[in-house]
TORTOR-453911 format. One record per residue (C-alpha): x, y, z; residue number from 1; chain. Coordinates in Angstrom, 2 decimals. Each point is the difference from the previous one (the first is absolute). Layout:
BEGIN
+---------+---------+---------+-----+----+
:    east :   north :      up :   i : ch :
+---------+---------+---------+-----+----+
:       X :       Y :       Z : NUM :  A :
...
+---------+---------+---------+-----+----+
END
This chain:
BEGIN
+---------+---------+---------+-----+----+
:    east :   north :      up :   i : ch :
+---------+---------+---------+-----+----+
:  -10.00 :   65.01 : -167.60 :   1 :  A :
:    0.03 :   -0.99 :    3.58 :   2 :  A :
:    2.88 :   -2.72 :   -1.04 :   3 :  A :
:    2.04 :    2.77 :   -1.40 :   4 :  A :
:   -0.46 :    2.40 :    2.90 :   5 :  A :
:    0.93 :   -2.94 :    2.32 :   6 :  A :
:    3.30 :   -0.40 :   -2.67 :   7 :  A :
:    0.65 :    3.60 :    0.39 :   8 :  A :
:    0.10 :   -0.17 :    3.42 :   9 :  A :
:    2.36 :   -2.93 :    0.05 :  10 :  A :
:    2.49 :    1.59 :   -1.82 :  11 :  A :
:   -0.17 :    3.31 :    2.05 :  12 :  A :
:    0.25 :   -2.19 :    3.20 :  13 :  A :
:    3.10 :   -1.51 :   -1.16 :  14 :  A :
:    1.29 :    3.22 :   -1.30 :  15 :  A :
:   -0.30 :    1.97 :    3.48 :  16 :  A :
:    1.63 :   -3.28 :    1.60 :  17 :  A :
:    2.76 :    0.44 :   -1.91 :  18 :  A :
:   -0.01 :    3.62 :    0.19 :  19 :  A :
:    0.08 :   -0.41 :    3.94 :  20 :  A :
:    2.43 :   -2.73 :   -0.20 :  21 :  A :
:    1.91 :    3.01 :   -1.99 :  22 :  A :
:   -0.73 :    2.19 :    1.82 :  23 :  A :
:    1.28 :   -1.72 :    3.50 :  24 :  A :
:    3.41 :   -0.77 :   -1.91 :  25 :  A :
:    0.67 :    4.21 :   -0.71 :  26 :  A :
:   -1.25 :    0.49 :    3.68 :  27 :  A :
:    2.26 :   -2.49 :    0.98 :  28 :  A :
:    2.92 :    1.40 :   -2.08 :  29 :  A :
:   -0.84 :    3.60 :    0.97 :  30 :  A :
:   -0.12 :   -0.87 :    3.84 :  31 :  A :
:    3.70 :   -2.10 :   -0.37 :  32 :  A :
:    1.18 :    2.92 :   -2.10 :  33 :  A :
:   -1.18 :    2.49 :    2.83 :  34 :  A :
:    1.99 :   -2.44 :    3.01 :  35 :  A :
:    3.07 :    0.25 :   -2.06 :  36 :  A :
:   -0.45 :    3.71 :   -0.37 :  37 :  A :
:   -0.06 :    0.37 :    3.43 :  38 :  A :
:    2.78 :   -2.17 :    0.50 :  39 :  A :
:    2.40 :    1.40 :   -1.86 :  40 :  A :
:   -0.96 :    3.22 :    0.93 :  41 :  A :
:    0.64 :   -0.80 :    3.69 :  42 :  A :
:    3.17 :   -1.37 :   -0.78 :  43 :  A :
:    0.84 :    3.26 :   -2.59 :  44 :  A :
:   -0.57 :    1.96 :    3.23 :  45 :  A :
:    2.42 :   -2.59 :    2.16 :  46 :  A :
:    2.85 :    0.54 :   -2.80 :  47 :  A :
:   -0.57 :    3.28 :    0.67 :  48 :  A :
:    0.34 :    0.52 :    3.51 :  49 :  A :
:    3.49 :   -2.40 :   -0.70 :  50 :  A :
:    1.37 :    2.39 :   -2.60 :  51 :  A :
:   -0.82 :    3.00 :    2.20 :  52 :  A :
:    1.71 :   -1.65 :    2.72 :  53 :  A :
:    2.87 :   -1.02 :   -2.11 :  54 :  A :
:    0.48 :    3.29 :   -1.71 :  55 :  A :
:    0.57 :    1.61 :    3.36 :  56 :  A :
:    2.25 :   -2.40 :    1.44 :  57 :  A :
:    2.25 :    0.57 :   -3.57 :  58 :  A :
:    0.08 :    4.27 :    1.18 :  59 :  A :
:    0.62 :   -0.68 :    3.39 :  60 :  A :
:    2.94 :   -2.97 :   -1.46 :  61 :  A :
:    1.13 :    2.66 :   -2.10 :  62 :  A :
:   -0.18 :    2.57 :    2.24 :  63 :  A :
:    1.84 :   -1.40 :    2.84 :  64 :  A :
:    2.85 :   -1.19 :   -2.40 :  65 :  A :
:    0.96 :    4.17 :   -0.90 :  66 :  A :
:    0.04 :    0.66 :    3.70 :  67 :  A :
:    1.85 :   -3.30 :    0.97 :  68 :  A :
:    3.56 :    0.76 :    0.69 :  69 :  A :
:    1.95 :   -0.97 :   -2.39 :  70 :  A :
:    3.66 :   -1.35 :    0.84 :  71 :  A :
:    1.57 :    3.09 :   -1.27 :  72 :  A :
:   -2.18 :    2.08 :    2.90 :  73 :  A :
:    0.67 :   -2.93 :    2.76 :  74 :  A :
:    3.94 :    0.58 :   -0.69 :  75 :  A :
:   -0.43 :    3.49 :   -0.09 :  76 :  A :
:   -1.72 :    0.17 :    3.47 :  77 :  A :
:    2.42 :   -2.29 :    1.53 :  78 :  A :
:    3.15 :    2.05 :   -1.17 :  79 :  A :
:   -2.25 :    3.23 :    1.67 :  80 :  A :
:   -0.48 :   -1.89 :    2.99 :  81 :  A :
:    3.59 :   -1.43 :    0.55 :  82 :  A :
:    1.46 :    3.66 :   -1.16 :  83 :  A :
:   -2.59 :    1.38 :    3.36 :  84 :  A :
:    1.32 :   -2.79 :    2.26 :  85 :  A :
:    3.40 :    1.25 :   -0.74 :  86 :  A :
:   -0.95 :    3.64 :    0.53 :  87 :  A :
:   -2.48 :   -1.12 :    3.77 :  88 :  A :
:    3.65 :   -1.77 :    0.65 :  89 :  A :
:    1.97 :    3.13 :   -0.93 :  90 :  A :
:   -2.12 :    2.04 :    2.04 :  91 :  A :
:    0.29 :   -2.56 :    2.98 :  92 :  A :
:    3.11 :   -0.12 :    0.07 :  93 :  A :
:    0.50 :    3.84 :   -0.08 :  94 :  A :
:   -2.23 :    0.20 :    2.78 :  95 :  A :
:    2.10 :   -2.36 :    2.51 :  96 :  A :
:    3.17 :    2.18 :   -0.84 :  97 :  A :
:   -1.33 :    2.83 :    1.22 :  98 :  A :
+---------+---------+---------+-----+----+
END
């Protein structure tokens, strides 16, 4: 009896070695699993922040594009402009006849 109790106790030392063997392999695992989990979550967070960023830069693109002047308006304001010269000269000139 005492051999098999010392055979018993054998096998269940080599079991819980390679249950802790096992065991440190899932801890391991879990632990790299957890670092990339954190990684990826800081750089979720950093593709984020850039799509935020970049989503606002596209409004205030498109934005600034409707009120840019378009060459239509710049024409437009330059024939308004010369046709007020003409009238300030008009004016001037009415002025120094009298």
């Amino acid at each position: 009896m005492a051999a098999n109790i010392s055979e018993i106790l054998s096998r269940l030392k080599a079991k819980v070695e390679v249950l802790t063997q096992r065991y440190e392999a899932v801890k391991n695992q879990r632990d790299e699993a957890l670092e990339q989990c954190r990684e990826l979550t800081d750089r979720l967070e950093s593709v984020s922040a850039a799509l935020q960023k970049s989503q606002t830069e596209n409004e205030y693109l498109r934005i600034s594009h409707k009120i840019a002047p378009s060459a239509d308006d710049t024409r437009e304001s330059q024939d308004v402009i010369a046709g007020l010269i003409k009238k300030i000269d008009k004016c001037i000139s009415q002025l120094r006849e009298d």
